[in-house]
C-alpha positions as CSV (number, residue, x, y, z in Angstrom):
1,X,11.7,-31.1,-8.6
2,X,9.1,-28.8,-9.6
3,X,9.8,-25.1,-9.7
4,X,8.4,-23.6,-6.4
5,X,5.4,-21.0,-7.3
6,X,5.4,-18.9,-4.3
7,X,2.7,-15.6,-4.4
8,X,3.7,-14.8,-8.4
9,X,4.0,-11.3,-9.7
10,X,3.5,-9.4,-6.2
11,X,6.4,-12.2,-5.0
12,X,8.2,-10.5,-7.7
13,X,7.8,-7.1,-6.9
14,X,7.9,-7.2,-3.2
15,X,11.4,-8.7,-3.8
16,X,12.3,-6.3,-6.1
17,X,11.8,-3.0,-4.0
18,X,13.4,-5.0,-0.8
19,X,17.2,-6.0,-3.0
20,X,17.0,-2.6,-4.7
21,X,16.6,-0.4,-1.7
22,X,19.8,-2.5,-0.5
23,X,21.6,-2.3,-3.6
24,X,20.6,1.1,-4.4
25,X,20.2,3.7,-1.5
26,X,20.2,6.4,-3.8
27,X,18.0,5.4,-6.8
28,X,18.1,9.0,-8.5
29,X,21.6,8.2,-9.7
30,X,20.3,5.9,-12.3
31,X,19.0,7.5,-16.2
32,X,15.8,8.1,-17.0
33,X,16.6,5.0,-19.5
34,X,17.3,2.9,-16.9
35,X,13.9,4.0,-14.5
36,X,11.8,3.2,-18.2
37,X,13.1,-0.1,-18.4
38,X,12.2,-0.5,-14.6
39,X,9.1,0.5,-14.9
40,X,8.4,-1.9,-18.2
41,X,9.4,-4.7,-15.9
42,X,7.6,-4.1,-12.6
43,X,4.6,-4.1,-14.8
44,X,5.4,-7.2,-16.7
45,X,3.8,-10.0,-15.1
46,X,4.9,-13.7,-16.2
47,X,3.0,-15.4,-13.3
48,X,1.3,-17.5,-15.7
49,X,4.7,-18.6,-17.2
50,X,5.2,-20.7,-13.6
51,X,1.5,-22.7,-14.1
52,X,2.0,-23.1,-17.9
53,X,5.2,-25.0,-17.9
54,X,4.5,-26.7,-14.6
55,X,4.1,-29.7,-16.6
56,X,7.8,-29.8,-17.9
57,X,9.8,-29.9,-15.2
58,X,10.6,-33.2,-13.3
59,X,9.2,-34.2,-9.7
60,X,12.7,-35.4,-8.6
61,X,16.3,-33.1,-8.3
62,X,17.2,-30.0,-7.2
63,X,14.7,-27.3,-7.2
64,X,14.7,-25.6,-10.6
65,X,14.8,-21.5,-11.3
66,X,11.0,-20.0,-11.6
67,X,10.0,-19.8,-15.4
68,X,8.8,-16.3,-15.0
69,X,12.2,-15.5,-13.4
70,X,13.9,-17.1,-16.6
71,X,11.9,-15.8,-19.1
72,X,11.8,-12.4,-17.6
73,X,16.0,-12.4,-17.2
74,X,15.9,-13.2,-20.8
75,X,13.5,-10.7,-22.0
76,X,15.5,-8.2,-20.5
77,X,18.5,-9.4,-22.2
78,X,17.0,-8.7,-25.6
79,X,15.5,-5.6,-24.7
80,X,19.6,-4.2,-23.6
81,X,20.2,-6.4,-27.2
82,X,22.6,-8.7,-25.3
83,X,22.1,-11.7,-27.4
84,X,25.0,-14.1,-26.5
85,X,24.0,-16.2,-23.2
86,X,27.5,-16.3,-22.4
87,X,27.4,-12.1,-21.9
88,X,24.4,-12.0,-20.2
89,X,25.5,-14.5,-17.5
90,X,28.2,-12.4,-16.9
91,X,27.0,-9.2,-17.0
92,X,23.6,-10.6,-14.6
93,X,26.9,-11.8,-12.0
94,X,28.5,-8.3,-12.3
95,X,25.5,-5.8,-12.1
96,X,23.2,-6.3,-8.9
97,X,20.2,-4.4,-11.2
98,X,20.3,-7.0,-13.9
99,X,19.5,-10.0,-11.7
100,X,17.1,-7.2,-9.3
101,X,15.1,-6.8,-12.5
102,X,15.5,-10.7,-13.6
103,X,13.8,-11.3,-9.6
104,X,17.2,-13.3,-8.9
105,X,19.2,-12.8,-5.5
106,X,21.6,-10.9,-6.6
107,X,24.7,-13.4,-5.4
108,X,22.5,-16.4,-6.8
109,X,22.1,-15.9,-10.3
110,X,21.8,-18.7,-13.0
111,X,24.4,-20.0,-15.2
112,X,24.5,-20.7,-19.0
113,X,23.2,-24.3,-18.6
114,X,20.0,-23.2,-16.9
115,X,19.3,-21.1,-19.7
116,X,19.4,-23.7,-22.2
117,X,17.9,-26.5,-20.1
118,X,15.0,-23.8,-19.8
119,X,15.1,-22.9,-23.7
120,X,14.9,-26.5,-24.0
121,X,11.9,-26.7,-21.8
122,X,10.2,-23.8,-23.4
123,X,10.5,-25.0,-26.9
124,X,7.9,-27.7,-26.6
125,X,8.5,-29.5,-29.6
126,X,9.9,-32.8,-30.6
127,X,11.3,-31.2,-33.6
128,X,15.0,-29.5,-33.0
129,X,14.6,-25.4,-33.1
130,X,18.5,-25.2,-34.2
131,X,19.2,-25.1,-37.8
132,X,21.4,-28.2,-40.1
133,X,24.8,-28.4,-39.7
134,X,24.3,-28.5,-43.8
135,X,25.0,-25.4,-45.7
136,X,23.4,-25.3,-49.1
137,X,26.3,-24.1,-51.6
138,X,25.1,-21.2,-53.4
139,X,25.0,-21.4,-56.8
């Protein structure tokens, strides 16, 4: 099924302020780290992401995560330098900000198959991104 675009980055941020209100009453307990990171991604708009890769997605199954959800959850996973999928699924399950920030629900979050199937999607090439399984010996 194609991935449901529904009001794009003002979607996004409208969520955002209603989970975090809920999940965080008192937001002056977080760092200043933590408000600049917020800030970089409430201005971060991946709307376009949803239109772009429209095309790639199938008209038939379950209804697939947004792109701009996907690519922002992974953004923000190299920007706290978690680069193991494995980690970041379980640290978006374990800390409400994380899939807040990613514009998940917060008990809803993706698993490490949606990542890849969406890494997949977002390659667009017929040629594999992973490297050989053959070493070359060095001489």
């Amino acid at each position: 099924m194609l991935p449901i675009i529904s009001g794009g980055h003002p979607a996004y941020q409208d969520t955002f302020i209603s989970q975090f209100s809920i999940y965080y009453p008192d937001p002056f307990v977080l760092s200043k780290q933590t408000w600049n990171t917020i800030i970089e991604f409430w201005q971060l708009d991946l709307s376009l992401t949803d239109t772009m890769m429209q095309d790639y997605y199938s008209k038939f199954g379950p209804a697939p995560r947004t792109p701009s959800c996907m690519l922002r959850s992974y953004l923000l996973s190299l920007k706290l330098k978690v680069t193991s999928i494995t980690v970041w699924v379980s640290m978006l399950k374990e800390c409400p900000l994380y899939a807040i920030l990613s514009g998940f629900p917060v008990k809803d979050t993706p698993g490490i198959g949606t990542f890849y199937d969406f890494f997949d999607r977002m390659w667009l090439s017929d040629s594999n991104n992973l490297s050989p399984n053959e070493r070359f010996v060095k001489p």
